[in-house]
N, C-alpha and C positions, 0 to 999 in steps of 0.2 A: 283416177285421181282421188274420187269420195272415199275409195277404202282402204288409198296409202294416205291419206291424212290421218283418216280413223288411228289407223298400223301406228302413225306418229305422233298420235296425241294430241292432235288438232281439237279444241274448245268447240267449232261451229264450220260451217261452209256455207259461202254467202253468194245471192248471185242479187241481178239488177235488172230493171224495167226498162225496154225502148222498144216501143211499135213500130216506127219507122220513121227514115231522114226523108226530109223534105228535100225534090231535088234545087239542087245549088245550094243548099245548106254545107257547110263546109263545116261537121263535126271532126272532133278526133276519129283515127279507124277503129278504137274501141266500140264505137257505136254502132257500124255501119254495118255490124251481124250480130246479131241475138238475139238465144233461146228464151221462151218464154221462163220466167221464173221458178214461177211454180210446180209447171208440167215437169222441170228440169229438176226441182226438186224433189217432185214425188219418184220422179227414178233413181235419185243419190238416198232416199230414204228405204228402195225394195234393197240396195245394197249395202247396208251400214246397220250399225243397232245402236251405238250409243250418241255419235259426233250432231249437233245443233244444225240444224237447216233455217238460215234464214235470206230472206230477200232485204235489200235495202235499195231502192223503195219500190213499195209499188204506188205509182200517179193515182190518188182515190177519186178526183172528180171523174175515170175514164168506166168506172161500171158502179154499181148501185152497192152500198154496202152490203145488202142482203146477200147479194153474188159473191160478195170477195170474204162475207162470214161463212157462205157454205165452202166455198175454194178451202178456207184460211182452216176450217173447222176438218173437213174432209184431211186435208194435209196431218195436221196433228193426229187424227184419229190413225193415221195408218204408219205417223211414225212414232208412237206410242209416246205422243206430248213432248216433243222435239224441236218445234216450228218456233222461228222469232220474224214477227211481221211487223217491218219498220214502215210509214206510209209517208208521202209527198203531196206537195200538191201541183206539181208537174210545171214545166216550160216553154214547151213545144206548142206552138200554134198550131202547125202541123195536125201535132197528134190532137191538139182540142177540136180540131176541125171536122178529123178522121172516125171520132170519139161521140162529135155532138155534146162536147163537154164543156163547162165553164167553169174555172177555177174559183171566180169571184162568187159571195165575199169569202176566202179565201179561211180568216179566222176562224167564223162561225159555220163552215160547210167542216172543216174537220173535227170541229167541238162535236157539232151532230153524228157526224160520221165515227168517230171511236162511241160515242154512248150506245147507238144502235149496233156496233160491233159488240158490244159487251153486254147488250141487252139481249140480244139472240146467244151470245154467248153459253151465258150465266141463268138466263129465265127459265122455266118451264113452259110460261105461256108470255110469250116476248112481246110485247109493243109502243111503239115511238109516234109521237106527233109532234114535228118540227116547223118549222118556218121550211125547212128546204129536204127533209127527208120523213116518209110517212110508213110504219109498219103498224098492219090493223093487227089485232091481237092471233098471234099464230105460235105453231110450235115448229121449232127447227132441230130435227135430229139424224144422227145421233149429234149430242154433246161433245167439244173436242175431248179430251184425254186429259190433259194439261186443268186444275182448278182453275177456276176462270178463264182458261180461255189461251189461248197464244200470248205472250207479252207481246204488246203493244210500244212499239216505239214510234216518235217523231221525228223527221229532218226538217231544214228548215237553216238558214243564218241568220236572218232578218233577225231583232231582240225579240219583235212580238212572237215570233213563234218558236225561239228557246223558251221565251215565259211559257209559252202554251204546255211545250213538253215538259217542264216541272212542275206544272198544276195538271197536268189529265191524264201523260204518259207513263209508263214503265223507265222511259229511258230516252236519251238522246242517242241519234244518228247523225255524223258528220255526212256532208260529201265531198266529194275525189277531190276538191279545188281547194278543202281549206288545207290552210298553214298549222305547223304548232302553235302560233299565236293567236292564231282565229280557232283553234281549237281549246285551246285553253282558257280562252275568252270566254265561249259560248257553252263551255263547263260552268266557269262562276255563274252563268246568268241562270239557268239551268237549275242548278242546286240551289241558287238564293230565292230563286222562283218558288222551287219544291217549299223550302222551309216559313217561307213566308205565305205559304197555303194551309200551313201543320202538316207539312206532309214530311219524312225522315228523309234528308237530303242523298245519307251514304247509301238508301235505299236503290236509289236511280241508275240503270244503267247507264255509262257514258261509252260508245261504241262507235271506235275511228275505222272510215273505208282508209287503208292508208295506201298509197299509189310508191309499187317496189321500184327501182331501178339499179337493176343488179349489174356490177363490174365496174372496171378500170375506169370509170369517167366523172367528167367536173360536173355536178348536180348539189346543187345545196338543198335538198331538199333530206328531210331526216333520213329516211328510209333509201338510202341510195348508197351507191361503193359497195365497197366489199363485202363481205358478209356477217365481216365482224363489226363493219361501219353502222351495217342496218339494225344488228342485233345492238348497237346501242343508239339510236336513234330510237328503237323503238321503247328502253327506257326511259327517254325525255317524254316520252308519251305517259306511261304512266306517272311520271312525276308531275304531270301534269292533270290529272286528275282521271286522267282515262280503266275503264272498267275493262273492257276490249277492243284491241285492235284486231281487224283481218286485213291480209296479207293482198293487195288488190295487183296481179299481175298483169291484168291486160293493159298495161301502156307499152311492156314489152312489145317490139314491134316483129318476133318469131313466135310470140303467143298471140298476141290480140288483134295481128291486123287482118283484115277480111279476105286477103288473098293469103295468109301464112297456111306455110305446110303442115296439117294436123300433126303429125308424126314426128316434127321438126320441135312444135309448138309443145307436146305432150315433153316430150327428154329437157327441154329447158324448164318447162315448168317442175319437172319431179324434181330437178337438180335444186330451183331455188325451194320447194317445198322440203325437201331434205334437205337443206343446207341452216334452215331457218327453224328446222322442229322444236318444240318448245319440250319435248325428250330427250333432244341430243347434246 
């Protein structure tokens, strides 16, 4: 699937963070099986040379930024400056529990958390002293590929932390639940954040996970019906201020659910990935 995307012009290939359900948690069956991100992406990176790897998100309170600078760094190195790392700050009790992790306070644990990502990044001789994250002065190498570093994006809906991603980030990341209208919202808030920091607004990614649902059926949601439905659906997005959309299949329930047939799941997904190529 990484190198008929590539074959079709595909901008990025995105995957997503979950450690594991809680039992009696009643998630979608999107959840209920998934590859690690990264691991998944460093194998779509031995296969591909040009097409974007990124994750959206990975949960930062669940390992030390240090660890997810060399993960994050390692990655870009091998896919010759490739990698877009969007970060969270996670939901799952579960997983904080599983993790020994605390999301609170929420604001200021990812303020720190991107400085010290971009201080190991970027430094020669890197070091941070925080209220909640400590690097004594060290060297981290090699350097990713990429000047400065992977872009750094945020998710988030709350205002406080669209403001956060147009004062710290590269860019906004939607998730799977929001609407065009909550996306197009948390654009404005986003870019008047940026511009209100001196920072260049049109500079900012705006990047929708957007959830497909392909064929004959009643779904008011942009990206659904037919194919010609979706391919305009997915213009109300960028009229909406959006930078990139990816294509997010696993609601299909012959692609994404934890008992679907590999072989079943694969022919449906190349159908809507061809169907929907931004070449064809």
């Amino acid at each position: 699937m990484a190198q008929r995307a590539e074959e079709l012009g595909y901008h990025g290939l995105w995957t997503f963070q979950r450690l594991l359900v809680a039992e009696g948690d009643q998630l979608d069956p999107v959840y209920r099986s998934v590859l690690d991100p990264l691991v998944t992406l460093g194998y779509a990176a031995a296969l591909t040379s040009r097409i974007r790897l990124g994750v959206a998100v990975i949960n930062l309170p669940y390992l030390s930024p240090a660890y997810l600078a060399k993960q994050a760094g390692t990655l870009d190195v091998l896919s010759r400056g490739r990698h877009d790392l969007a970060l969270g700050t996670g939901w799952s009790a579960a997983e904080f529990a599983a993790t020994g992790s605390d999301p609170a306070p929420r604001g200021r644990r990812t303020e720190e958390y991107v400085a010290v990502l971009r201080t190991l990044f970027t430094e020669d001789v890197a070091s941070f002293d925080g209220d909640l994250y400590t690097v004594p002065p060290s060297r981290m190498a090699p350097k990713p590929a990429a000047p400065g570093g992977p872009p750094i994006l945020l998710g988030g809906s709350a205002d406080s932390a669209l403001r956060r991603a147009g004062r710290i980030a590269d860019g906004w990341v939607s998730r799977s639940a929001a609407g065009l209208d909550d996306v197009r919202r948390g654009t404005q808030i986003v870019r008047r954040a940026a511009e209100e920091s001196g920072r260049d607004p049109d500079e900012l990614r705006i990047v929708v996970r957007g959830v497909v649902v392909a064929g004959d059926r009643d779904d008011a949601r942009p990206l659904s019906g037919r194919f010609e439905q979706i391919r305009a659906g997915a213009e109300l997005y960028a009229e909406a201020g959006v930078t990139e959309l990816f294509y997010d299949l696993n609601w299909d329930p012959v692609i994404g659910g934890p008992d679907a047939d590999p072989a079943a799941g694969f022919e449906r997904a190349l159908e809507i990935l061809e169907a929907l190529a931004p070449s064809s």
